[in-house]
C-alpha positions as CSV (number, residue, x, y, z in Angstrom):
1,X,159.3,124.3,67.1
2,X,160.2,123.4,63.4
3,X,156.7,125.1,62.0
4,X,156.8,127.4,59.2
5,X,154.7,129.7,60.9
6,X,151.6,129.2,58.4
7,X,148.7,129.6,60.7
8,X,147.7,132.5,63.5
9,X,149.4,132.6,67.2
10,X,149.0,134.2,70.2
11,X,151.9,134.9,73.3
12,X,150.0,135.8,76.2
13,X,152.7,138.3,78.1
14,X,152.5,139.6,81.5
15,X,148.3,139.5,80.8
16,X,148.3,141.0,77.3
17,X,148.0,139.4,74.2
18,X,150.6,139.7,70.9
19,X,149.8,138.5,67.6
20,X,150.5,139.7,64.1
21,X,147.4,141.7,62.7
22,X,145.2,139.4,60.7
23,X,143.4,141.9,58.2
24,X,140.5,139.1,57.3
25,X,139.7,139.4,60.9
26,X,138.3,142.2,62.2
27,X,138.4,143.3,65.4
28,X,138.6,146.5,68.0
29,X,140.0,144.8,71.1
30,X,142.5,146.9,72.9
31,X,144.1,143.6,74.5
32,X,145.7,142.4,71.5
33,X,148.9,144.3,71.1
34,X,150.9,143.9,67.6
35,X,153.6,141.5,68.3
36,X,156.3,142.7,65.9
37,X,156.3,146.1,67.5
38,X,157.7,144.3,70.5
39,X,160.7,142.8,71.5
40,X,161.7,140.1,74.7
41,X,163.6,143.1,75.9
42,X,160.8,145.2,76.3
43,X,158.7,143.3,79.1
44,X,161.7,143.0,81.6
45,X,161.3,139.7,82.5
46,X,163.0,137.8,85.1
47,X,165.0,134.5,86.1
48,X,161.7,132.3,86.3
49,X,159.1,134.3,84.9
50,X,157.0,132.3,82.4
51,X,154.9,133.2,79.7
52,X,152.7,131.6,77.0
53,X,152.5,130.6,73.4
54,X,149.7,129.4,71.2
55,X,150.1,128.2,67.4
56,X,147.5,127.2,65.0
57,X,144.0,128.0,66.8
58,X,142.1,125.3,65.3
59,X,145.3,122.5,66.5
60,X,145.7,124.8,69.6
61,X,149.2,123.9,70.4
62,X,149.9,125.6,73.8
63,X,153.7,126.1,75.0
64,X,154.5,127.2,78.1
65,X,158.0,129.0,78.4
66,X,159.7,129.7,81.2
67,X,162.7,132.4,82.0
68,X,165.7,130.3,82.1
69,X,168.4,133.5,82.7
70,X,168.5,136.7,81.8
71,X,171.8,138.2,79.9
72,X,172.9,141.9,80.9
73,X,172.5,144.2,78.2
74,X,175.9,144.5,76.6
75,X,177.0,140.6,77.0
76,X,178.3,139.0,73.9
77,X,176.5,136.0,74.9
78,X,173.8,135.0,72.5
79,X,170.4,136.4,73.3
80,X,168.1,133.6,73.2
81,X,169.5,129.8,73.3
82,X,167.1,127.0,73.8
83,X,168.9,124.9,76.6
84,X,166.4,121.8,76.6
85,X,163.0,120.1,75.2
86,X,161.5,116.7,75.3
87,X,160.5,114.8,71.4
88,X,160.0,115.6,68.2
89,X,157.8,118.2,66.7
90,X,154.5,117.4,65.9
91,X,154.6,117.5,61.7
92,X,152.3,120.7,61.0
93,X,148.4,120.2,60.2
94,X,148.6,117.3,62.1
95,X,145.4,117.8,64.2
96,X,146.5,119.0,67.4
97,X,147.4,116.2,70.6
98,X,144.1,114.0,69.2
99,X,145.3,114.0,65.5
100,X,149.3,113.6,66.9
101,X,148.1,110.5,68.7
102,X,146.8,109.2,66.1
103,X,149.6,109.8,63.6
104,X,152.0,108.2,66.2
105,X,149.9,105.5,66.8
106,X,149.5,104.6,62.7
107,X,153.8,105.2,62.5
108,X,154.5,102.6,65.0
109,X,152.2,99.6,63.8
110,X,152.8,99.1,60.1
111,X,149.5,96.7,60.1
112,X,147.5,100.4,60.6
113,X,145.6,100.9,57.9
114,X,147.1,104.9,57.6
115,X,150.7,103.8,58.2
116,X,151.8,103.8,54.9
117,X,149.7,107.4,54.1
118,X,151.2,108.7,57.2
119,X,154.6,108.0,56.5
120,X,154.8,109.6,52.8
121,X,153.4,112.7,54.3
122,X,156.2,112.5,56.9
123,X,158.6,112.3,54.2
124,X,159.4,108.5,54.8
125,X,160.6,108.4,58.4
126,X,159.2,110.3,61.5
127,X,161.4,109.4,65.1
128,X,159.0,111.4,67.7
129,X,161.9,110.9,70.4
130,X,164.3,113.1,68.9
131,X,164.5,116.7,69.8
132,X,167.1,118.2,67.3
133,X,168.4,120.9,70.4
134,X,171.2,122.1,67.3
135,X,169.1,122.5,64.8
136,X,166.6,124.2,66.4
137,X,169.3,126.9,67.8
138,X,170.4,126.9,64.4
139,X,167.6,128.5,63.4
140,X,167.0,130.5,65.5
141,X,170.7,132.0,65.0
142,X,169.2,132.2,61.5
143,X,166.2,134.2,62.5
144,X,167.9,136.3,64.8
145,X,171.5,136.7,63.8
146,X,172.9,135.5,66.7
């Protein structure tokens, strides 16, 4: 997505929960699994199977992915690829689909009264059409060293 990863999230797995301990929160429930002991690989998923992601619980940004292939094990092709996605990010803290709506609508009508405010903290231009498909695998590659 183009976050920086600064606020909690959840992937909701075949029923089960994974999300990276939070020590100012706590909790004994046995359905919350520790996400960076687990890997893609581990859950055996399938051509079409689909799964869920939720960043920044107080935005509640809700992605649903779905299984687009699955690579045999010992393929050099790269492990995880996104193929396709529709607009821009949403810039971070921007107040989940309510705030984003509003920050688009201030963007596209300079005579808004936050334009101007909206569009330093954009860094001077926002274009919520683009989805960056390179970049994005870029970093991934990054991440993963694929």
């Amino acid at each position: 997505m183009g976050w920086f990863d600064g606020h909690l999230h959840e992937f909701n797995i075949q029923g089960t929960s994974y999300a990276v301990p939070d020590p100012d929160f706590d909790f004994d429930d046995s359905r919350i699994e520790d996400e960076k002991k687990f890997s893609l690989k581990d859950f055996s998923l399938k051509k079409g199977d689909k799964f869920s992601y939720t960043y920044d619980f107080g935005d509640d940004w809700e992605h649903l992915i779905k299984v687009k292939d699955v690579i045999p094990k010992g393929s050099t092709d790269k492990l995880y690829q996104i193929t396709g996605g529709k607009r821009a990010t949403p810039p971070e803290d921007c107040g989940g689909s309510p705030g984003y709506e509003n920050f688009l609508e201030a963007i596209n009508n300079e005579d808004h009264e936050e334009h101007k405010h909206y569009m330093e903290w954009a860094g001077g231009e926002f274009d919520p059409e683009e989805y960056p498909i390179e970049g994005f695998n870029d970093m991934l590659e990054e991440e993963f060293l694929i």
